[in-house]
C-alpha positions in Angstrom: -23.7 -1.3 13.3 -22.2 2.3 13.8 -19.1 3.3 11.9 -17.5 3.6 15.9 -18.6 0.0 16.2 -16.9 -1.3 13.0 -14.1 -0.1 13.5 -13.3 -1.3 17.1 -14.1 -4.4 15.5 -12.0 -4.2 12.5 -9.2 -3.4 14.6 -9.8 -6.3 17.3 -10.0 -8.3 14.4 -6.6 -6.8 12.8 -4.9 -7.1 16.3 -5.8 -10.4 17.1 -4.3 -12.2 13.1 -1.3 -10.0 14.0 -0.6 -10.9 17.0 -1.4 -15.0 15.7 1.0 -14.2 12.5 4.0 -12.9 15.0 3.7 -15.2 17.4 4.4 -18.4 14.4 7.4 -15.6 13.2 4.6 -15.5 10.1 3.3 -12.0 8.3 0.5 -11.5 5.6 0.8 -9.8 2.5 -1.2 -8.3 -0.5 0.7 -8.6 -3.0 -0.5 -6.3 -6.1 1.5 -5.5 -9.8 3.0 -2.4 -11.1 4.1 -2.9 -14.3 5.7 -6.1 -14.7 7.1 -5.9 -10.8 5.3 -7.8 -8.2 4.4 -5.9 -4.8 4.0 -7.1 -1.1 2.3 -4.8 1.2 1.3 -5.7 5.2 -2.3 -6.5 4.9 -3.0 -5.3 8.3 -2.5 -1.7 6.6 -5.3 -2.7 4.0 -9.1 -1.1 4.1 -10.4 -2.2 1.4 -9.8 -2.9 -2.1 -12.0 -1.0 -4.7 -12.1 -0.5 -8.8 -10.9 3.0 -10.0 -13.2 5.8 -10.6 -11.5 9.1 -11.7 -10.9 11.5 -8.9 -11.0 14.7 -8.2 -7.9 16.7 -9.1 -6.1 19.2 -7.1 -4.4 22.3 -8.4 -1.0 22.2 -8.3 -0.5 18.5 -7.1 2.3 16.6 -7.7 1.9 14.5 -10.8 1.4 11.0 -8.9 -1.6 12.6 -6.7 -4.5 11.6 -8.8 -6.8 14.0 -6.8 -9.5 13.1 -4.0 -12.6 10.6 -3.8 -15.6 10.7 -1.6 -15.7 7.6 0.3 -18.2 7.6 2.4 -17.9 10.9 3.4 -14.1 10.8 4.0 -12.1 12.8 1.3 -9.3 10.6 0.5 -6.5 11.5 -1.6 -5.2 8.9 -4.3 -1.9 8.5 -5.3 -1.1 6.0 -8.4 2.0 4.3 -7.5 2.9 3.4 -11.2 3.8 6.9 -11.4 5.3 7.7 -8.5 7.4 4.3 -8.6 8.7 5.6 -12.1 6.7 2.6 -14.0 7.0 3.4 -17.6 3.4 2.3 -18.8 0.6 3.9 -16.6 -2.4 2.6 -18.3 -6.4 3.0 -16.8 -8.7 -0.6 -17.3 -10.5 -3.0 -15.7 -7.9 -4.5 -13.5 -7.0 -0.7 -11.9 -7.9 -0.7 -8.6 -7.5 1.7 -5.7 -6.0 0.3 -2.2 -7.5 1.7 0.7 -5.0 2.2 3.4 -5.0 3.1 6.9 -1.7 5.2 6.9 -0.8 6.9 10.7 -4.1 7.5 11.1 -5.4 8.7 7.6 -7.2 7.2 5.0 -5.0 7.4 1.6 -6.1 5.5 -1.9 -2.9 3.8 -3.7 -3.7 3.2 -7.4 -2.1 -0.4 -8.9 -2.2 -2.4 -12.2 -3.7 -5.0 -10.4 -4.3 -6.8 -6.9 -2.9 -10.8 -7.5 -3.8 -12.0 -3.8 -3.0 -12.7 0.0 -0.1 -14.6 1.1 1.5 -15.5 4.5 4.9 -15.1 4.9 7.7 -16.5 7.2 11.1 -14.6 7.8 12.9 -17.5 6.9 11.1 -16.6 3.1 12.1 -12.7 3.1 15.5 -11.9 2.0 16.9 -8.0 2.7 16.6 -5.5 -0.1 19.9 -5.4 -1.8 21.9 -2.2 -0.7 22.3 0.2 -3.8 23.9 3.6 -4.6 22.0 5.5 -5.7 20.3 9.1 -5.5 16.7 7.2 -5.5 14.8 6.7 -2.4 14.8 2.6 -1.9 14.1 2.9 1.9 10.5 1.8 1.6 11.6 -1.5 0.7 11.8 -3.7 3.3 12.9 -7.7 1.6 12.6 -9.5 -1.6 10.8 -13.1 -1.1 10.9 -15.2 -3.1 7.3 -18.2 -3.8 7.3 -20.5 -6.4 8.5 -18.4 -9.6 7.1 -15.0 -8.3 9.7 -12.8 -7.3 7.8 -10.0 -4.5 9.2 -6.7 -3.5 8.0 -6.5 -0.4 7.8 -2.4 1.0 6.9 -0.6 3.9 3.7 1.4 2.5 3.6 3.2 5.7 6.8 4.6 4.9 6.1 5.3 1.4 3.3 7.2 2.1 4.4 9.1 4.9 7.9 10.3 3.0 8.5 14.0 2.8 7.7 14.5 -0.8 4.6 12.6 -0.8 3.2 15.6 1.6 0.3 13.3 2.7 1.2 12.8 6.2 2.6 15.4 8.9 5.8 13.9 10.1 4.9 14.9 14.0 1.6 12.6 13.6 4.0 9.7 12.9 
């Protein structure tokens, strides 16, 4: 199967468990740590999930741009998260991994402490982010839900990703 081919498919496949998850008012999340904070992303912005292998750095880059990988024949800039989320321990093992997003378009790695799983959401779950004053950009984060004891900070990656300081994305694309 062509790279054309998979694609078409992955994104009939994508349209058709988003358009099942809206309909029941449900959503699907990867949820991933940073620290000792637990993350919800939309997994319909998910490629792939893969370990952490050192990239390339760029001169000049911000700090939380890693540098690029090669994946199969894309160059794909990584950004850890941990740093550019202010986490105060940003530590490389076996649990690092490297989310592969789809992001307007582009291809962009996001590295986390760890990937936990899948979950599926409803709205009646997801609470708004708590307004706060403050200098920091919060406006990635979309609701808090609460399952079981875990407490997720769920965020708009898209968003994240495409913010002015990031430089990843060119706001007329979006």
């Amino acid at each position: 199967m062509d790279m054309t081919q998979e694609a078409r498919q992955l994104a009939a496949q994508q349209s058709a468990r988003a358009s099942a998850a809206a309909s029941q008012g449900k959503a699907e999340y990867l949820t991933f740590r940073l620290g000792a904070e637990e993350y919800g992303i939309d997994i319909l912005r998910v490629q792939e999930i893969r370990s952490y292998e050192e990239p390339t750095r760029i001169a000049n880059a911000p700090s939380f741009i890693k540098g690029v990988v090669n994946l199969r024949g894309v160059i794909v800039p990584v950004v850890d998260l941990r740093i550019k989320l202010n986490c105060e321990k940003v530590e490389y093992n076996g649990f690092t991994v490297v989310i592969v997003l789809n992001v307007h378009g582009r291809v962009v790695g996001a590295v986390v402490d760890s990937v936990s799983d899948v979950i599926e959401l409803g709205g009646d779950q997801i609470r708004p982010a708590p307004e706060m004053n403050t200098t920091v950009d919060t406006t990635f984060i979309t609701g808090i839900a609460s399952v079981a004891e875990r407490m997720l900070i769920l965020m708009d990656i898209e968003a994240l990703m495409s913010s002015a300081d990031m430089g990843l994305i060119d706001a007329s694309r979006g």
